[in-house]
C-alpha positions in Angstrom: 87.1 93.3 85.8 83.9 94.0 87.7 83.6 97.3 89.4 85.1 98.2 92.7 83.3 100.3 95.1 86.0 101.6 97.2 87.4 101.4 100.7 86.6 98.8 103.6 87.8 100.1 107.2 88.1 96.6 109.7 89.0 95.8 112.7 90.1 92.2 114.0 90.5 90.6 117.8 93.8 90.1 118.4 97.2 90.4 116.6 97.2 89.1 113.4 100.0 88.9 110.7 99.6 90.9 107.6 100.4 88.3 105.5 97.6 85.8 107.4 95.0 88.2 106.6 95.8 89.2 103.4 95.4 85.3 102.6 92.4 85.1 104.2 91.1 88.0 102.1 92.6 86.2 98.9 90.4 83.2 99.9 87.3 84.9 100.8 87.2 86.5 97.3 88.7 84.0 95.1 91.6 86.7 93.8 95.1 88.4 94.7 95.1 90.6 97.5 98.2 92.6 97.4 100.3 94.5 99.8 100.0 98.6 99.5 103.4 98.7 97.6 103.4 95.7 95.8 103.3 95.4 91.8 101.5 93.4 89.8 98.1 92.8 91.0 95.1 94.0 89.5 93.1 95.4 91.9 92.8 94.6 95.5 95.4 95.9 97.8 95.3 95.2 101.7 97.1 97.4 104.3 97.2 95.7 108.1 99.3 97.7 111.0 98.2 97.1 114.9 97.2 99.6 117.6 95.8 98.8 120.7 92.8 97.8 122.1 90.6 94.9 122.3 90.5 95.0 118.2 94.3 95.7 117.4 94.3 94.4 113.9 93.4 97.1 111.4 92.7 96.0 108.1 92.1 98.8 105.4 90.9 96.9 102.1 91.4 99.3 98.7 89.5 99.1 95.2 87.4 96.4 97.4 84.5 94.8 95.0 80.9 96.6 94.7 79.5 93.1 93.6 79.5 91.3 96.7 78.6 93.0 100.4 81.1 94.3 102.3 79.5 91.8 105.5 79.7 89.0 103.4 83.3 89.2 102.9 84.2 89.7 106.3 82.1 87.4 107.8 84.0 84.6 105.5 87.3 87.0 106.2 86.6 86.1 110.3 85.6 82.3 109.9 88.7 81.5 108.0 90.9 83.9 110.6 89.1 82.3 113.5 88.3 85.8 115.2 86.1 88.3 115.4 86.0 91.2 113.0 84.8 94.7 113.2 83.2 96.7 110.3 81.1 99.8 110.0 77.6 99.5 109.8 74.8 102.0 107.4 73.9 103.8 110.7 74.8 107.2 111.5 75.6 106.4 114.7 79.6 106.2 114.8 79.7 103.7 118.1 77.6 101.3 115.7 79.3 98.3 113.8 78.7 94.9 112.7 80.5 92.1 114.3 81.6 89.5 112.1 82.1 86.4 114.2 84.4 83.0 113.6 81.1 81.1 113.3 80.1 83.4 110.3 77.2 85.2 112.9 76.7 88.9 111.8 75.3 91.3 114.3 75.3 94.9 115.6 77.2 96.0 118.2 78.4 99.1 120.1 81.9 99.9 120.5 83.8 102.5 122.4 86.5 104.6 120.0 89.5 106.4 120.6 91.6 107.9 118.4 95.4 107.6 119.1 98.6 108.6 117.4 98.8 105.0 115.5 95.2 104.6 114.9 91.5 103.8 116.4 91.5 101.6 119.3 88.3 99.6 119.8 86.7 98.3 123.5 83.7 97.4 125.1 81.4 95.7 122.6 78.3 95.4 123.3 74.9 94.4 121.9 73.1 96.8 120.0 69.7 96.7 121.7 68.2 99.7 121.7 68.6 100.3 125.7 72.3 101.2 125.8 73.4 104.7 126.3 75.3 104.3 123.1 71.8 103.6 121.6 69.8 106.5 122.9 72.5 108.9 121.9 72.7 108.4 118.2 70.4 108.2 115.4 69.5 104.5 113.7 69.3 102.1 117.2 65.8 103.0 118.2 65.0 99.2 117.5 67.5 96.8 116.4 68.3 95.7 113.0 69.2 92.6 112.2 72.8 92.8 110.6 
């Protein structure tokens, strides 16, 4: 088995079943993608609950691969889903993400947070383009990157 690198935090548009994503996961990476729970498979587990917001599909990959990027995967992950997905970007700056698009686009965006008693709730994306507040405030947006 190739190594694993470790945890991968998304968030999708729109309700989405577990089981649809977990298959879309499956596809993107060519292996089982299991259920938190579930026997049997060697490595990759996916657990997906909903919250609210404008991104109410949390996705929480475990033992996710370290030999393909973590964009990559959910760039493919939203094409074959047909919605946009949310996913942390190398930044410090915690409003920052990349936004994984159904055409397979990457790019950075802003997002409002807030925590709830079921999870993060995501709202107002936004480009990440050096002149919104959310840019000014936090470290890594003093020019944009390309995702």
């Amino acid at each position: 088995m190739t190594g694993m690198a470790g945890l991968w935090n998304w968030s999708a548009a729109g309700l989405i079943e577990p089981e649809r994503v977990r298959n879309a996961l499956a596809g993107a990476l060519e292996r089982p993608v299991a259920e938190i729970g579930e026997g049997g498979v060697d490595g990759l587990l996916c657990d997906v609950y909903h919250v609210g917001g404008e991104f109410p599909t949390l996705i929480d990959v475990f033992l996710a691969p370290d030999e393909i990027a973590e964009e990559t995967v959910a760039s493919a992950v939203a094409v074959r889903l047909g919605t946009d997905i949310l996913l942390p970007d190398d930044s410090l700056n915690p409003t920052r993400h990349v936004l994984a698009e159904p055409n397979g686009t990457l790019r950075l965006v802003h997002v409002d947070e807030e925590e709830t008693d079921d999870g993060v709730e995501r709202r107002h994306v936004r480009p990440c383009t050096g002149a919104d507040p959310a840019c000014a405030a936090g470290p890594g947006c003093s020019r944009p990157a390309a995702a």
